[in-house]
C-alpha positions in Angstrom: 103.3 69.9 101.7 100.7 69.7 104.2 99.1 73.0 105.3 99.6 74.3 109.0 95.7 74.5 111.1 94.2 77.5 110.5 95.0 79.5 114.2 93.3 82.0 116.3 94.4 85.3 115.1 94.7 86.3 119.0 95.9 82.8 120.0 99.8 84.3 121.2 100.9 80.3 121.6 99.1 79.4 118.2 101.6 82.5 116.6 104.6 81.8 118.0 104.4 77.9 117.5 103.5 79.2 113.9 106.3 81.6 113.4 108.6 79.0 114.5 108.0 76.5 112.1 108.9 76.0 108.9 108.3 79.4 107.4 107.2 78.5 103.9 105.0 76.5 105.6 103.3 79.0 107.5 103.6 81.7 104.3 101.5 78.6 102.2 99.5 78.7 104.6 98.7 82.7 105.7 98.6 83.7 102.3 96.3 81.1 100.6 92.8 82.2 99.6 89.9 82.1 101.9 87.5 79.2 101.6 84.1 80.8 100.1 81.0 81.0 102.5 77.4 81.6 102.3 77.2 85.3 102.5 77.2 88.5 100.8 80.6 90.0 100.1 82.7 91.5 102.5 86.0 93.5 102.5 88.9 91.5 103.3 90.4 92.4 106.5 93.3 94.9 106.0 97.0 94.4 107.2 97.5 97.4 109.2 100.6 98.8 110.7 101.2 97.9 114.1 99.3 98.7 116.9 100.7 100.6 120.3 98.1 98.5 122.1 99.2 95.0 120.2 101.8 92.6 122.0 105.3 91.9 120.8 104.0 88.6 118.9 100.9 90.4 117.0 103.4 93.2 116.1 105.9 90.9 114.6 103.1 89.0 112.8 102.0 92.1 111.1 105.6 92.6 110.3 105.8 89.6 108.9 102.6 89.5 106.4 103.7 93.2 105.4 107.0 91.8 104.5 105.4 88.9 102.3 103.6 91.4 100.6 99.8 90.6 102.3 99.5 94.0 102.4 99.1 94.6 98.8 96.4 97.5 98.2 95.2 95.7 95.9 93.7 92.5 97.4 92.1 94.9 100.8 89.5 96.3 99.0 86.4 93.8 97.9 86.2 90.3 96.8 86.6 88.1 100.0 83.2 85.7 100.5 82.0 86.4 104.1 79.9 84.8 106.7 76.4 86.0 106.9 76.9 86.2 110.9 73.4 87.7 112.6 73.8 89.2 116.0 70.7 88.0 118.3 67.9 90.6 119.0 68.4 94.2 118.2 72.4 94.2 117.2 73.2 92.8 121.2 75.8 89.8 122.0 79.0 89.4 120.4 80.7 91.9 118.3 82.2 89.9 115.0 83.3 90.7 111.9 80.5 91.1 109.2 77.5 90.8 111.4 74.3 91.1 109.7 73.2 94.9 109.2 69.8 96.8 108.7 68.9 98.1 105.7 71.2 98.0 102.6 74.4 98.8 101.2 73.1 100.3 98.0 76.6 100.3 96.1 76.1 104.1 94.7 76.4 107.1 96.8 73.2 108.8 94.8 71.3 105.9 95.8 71.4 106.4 99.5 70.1 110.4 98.6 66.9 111.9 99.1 65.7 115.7 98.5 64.7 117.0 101.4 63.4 120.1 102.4 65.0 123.6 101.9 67.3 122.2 99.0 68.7 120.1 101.4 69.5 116.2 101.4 68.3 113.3 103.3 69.6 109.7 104.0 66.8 107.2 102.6 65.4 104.9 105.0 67.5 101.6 104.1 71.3 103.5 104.4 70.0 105.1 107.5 69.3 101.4 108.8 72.7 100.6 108.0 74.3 103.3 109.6 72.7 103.3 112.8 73.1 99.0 113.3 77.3 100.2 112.4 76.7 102.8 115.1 75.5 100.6 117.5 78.5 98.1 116.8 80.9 100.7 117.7 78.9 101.6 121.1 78.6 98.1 121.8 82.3 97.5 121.0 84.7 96.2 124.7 87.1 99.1 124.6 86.9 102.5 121.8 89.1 105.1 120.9 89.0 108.9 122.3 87.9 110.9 119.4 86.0 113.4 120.8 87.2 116.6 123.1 90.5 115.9 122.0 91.8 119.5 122.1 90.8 119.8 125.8 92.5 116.1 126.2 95.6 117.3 124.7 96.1 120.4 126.5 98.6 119.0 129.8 100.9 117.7 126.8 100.6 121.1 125.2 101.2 123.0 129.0 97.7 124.1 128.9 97.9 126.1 125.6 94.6 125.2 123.9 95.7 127.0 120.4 99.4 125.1 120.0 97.2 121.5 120.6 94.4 122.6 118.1 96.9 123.7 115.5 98.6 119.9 115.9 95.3 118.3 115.4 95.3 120.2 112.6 98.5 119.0 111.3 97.0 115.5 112.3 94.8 116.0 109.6 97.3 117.2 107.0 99.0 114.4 107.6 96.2 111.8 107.6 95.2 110.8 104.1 96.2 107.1 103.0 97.6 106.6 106.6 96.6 104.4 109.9 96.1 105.8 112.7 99.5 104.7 114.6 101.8 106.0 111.8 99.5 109.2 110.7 100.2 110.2 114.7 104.1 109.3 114.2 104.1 111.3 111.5 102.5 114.7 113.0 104.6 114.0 116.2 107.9 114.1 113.9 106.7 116.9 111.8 106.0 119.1 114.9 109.8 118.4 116.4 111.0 119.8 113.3 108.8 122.6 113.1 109.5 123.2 117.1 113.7 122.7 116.3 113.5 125.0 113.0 111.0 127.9 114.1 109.2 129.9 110.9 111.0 127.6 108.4 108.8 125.8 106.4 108.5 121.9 105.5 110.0 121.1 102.1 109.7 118.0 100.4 113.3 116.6 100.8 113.1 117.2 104.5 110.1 115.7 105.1 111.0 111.9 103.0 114.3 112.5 105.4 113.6 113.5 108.8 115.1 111.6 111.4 113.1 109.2 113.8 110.1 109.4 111.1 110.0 110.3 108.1 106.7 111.8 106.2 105.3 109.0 103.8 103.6 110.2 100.1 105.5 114.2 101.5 104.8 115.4 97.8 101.3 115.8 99.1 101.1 116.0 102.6 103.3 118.7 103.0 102.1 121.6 101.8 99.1 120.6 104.1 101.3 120.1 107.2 103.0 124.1 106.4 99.1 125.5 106.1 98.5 123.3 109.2 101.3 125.2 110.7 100.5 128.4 109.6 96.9 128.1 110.1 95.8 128.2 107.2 92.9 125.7 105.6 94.0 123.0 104.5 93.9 121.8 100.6 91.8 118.8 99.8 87.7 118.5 101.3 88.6 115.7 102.9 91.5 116.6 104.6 90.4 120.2 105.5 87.1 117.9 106.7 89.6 115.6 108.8 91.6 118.1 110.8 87.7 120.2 111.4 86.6 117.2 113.3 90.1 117.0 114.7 89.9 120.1 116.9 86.0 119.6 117.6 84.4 121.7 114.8 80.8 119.9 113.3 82.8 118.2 110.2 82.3 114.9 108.7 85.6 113.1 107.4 84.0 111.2 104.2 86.5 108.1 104.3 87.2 104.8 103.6 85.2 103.9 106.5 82.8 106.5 106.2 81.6 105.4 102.6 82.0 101.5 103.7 79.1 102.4 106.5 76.8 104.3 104.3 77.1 101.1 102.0 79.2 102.9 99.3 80.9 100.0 96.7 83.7 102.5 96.6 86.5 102.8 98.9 87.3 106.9 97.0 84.9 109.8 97.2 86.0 110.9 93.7 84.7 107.8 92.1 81.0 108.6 92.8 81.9 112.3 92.4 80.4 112.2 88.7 77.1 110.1 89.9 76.8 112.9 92.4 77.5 115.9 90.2 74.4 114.3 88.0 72.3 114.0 91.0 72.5 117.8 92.2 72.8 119.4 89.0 69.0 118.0 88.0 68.0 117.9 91.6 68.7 121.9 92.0 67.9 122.5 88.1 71.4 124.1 87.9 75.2 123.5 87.4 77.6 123.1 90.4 80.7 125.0 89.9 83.5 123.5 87.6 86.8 122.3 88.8 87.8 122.7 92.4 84.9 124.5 93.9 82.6 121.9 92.0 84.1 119.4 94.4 83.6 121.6 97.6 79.9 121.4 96.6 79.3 118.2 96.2 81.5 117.1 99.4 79.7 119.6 101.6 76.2 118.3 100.1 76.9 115.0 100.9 78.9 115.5 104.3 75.7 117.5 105.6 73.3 114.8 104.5 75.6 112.1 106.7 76.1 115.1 109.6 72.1 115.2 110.0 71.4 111.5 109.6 74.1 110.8 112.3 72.5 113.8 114.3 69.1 111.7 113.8 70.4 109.1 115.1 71.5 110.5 118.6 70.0 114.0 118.9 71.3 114.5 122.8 75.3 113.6 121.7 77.5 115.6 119.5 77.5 114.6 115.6 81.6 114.1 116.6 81.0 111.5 119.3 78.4 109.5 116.8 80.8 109.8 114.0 83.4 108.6 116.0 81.7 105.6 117.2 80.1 105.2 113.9 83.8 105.0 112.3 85.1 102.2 115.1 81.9 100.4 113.8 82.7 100.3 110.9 86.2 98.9 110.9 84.6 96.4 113.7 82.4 95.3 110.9 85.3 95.0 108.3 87.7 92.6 111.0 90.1 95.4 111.9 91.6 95.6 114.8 91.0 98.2 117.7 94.5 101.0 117.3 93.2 103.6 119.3 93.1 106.7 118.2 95.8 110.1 118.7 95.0 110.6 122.1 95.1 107.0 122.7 98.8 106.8 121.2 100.5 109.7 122.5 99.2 108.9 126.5 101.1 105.6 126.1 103.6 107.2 124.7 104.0 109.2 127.7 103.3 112.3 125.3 100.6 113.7 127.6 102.7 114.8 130.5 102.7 118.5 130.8 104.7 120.2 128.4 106.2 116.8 126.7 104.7 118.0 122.9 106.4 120.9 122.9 109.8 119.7 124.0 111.5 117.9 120.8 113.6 116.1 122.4 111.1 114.5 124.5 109.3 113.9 121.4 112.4 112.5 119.3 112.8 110.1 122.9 109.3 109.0 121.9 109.5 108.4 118.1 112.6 106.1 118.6 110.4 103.9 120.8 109.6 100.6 119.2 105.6 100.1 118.5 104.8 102.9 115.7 105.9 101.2 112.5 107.1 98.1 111.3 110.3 97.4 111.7 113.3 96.1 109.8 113.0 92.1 109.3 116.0 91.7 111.8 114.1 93.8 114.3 111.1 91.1 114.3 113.5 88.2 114.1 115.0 89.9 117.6 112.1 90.3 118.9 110.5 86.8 118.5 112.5 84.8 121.1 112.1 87.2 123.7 108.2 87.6 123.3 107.2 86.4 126.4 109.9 88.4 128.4 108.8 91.7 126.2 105.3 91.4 126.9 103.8 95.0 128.0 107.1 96.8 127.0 106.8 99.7 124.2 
């Protein structure tokens, strides 16, 4: 069987014709391997959830490749051959996927460490190369996401108080690890209706994998974060506690998926290099690090500060949040994702931001049952197909 022509990704006609066809054509097709290039080795793009800024058709795409299984965690990591793609002159023109960077991804997190002064650390030269060409992909990128001042952004949604928006930006980060960015915000949005419907009563586990509208995803460990989150309390995990600090606008330094891809890590999990690093600083400093938990704290804030101050480098007169931020859209540019938007983003289209509407639960259930946050159900996207065209702009 003859396969289908390979389609623009953001050609709507191309999709539907496609998705009207003969469907084990177009599976063939969509799920056969990519044809090897000359070029160094890139991450394959990953099948994300839905976006709220995608049409009808690129939603029921993604529905449809999640459903055949292209999702599988397995095959988004490393191992698809990429174009060697140079932007002309200093990183201007065209924004594509795997453009050619500065410097070098050096594979190992110890290999992008210097000692620096004061028993601190340093980027070296060829991963600070690599970071700033990323950054200057996500400056240069048509339309970004609001990460920054997003407490102050929040607060009309939140009727002006400043402390209920920073404590859900908190619970944004409890609920954040594993997670895109659409379905991480569902997920916070549903958790706070329940904890606004059931005052002082905490999360448990059951509840969470069953709360209507949205339920939590991987609740065994996401909710005790989301009842410290609630209570104020720090959260549990570096990471994590590191997400919802940059969340509410304190100096911290998220050290993703993204984050270690733009340093040039081969890892897609700070605890993989955690041993390499534990090596590092212990001869480094001529001293252990701490066992067990507080081992990891060390090594996570050694590393997190040697990013902070490289990023700081980079743009001395904007906040390390704003570079990070743009730094992180960079670097899923640079990967082939596509542009989500970030919490802010979301909940404005959601019509979340209008005064008062995050603390009403009603207003937020309204919101959850809106289509756009999640895949839906197969007969959802075979609903949904006929009437693209008619649907288009509706969420």
């Amino acid at each position: 069987m003859a396969l289908l022509p390979q389609p623009d990704p953001l050609d709507e006609e191309a999709l539907t014709q496609l998705l009207g066809g003969d469907p084990r054509a177009l599976v063939q097709h969509r799920l056969a391997p990519p044809i090897a290039q000359s070029g160094p080795v890139v991450r394959k793009p990953q099948i994300e959830s839905e976006s709220v800024f995608d049409s009808p058709t690129e939603k029921a795409w993604k529905v449809f490749q999640h459903l055949l299984g292209g999702d599988d965690a397995a095959g988004q990591v490393m191992g698809a051959a990429g174009a060697n793609i140079e932007l002309p002159g200093a990183m201007e023109g065209p924004i594509v996927k795997g453009a050619k960077l500065g410097g070098k991804a050096l594979g190992d997190l110890v290999a992008t460490l210097k000692a620096s002064q004061a028993g601190q650390y340093a980027l070296k030269s060829p991963t600070m190369a690599r970071v700033r060409d990323i950054y200057k992909l996500g400056t240069s990128l048509p339309r970004t996401s609001n990460w920054t001042d997003t407490a102050n952004e929040l607060l009309e949604g939140f009727g002006g108080d400043k402390e209920k928006a920073r404590q859900w930006l908190r619970l944004w980060g409890a609920t954040s690890p594993n997670t895109s960015v659409p379905v991480n915000t569902r997920e916070s949005v549903s958790a706070l209706a329940h904890a606004l419907e059931n005052p002082g009563r905490l999360l448990d586990v059951a509840t969470a994998q069953n709360l209507p509208d949205a339920k939590i995803t991987m609740a065994p460990s996401k909710v005790p974060n989301i009842n410290r989150a609630l209570a104020g309390e720090p959260l549990s995990g570096d990471k994590v506690e590191a997400m919802a600090g940059y969340m509410v606008g304190d100096p911290r330094i998220p050290i993703d998926v993204h984050a270690l891809y733009t340093v040039g890590s081969k890892h897609d999990k700070l605890d993989k290099e955690l041993p390499g690093l534990r090596q590092f600083f212990t001869e480094t400093e001529g001293k252990k690090l701490s066992p067990g938990v507080a081992g990891k704290t060390e090594i996570y804030t050694r590393y997190e500060d040697a990013l902070r101050r490289g990023l700081q480098e980079i743009e001395p007169n904007r906040s390390v949040n704003q570079v990070f931020g743009e730094t992180w859209e960079g670097a899923r540019a640079h990967k082939g994702l596509k542009h989500q938007g970030g919490p802010v983003d979301i909940l404005r289209k959601k019509g979340l931001l209008e005064y008062g509407a995050m603390l009403d639960p009603d207003r937020l259930r309204a919101a959850l049952r809106q289509a756009g946050w999640t895949a839906p159900a197969i007969a959802g996207l075979m609903a949904e197909l006929p009437s693209a065209s008619a649907s288009e702009g509706k969420e």
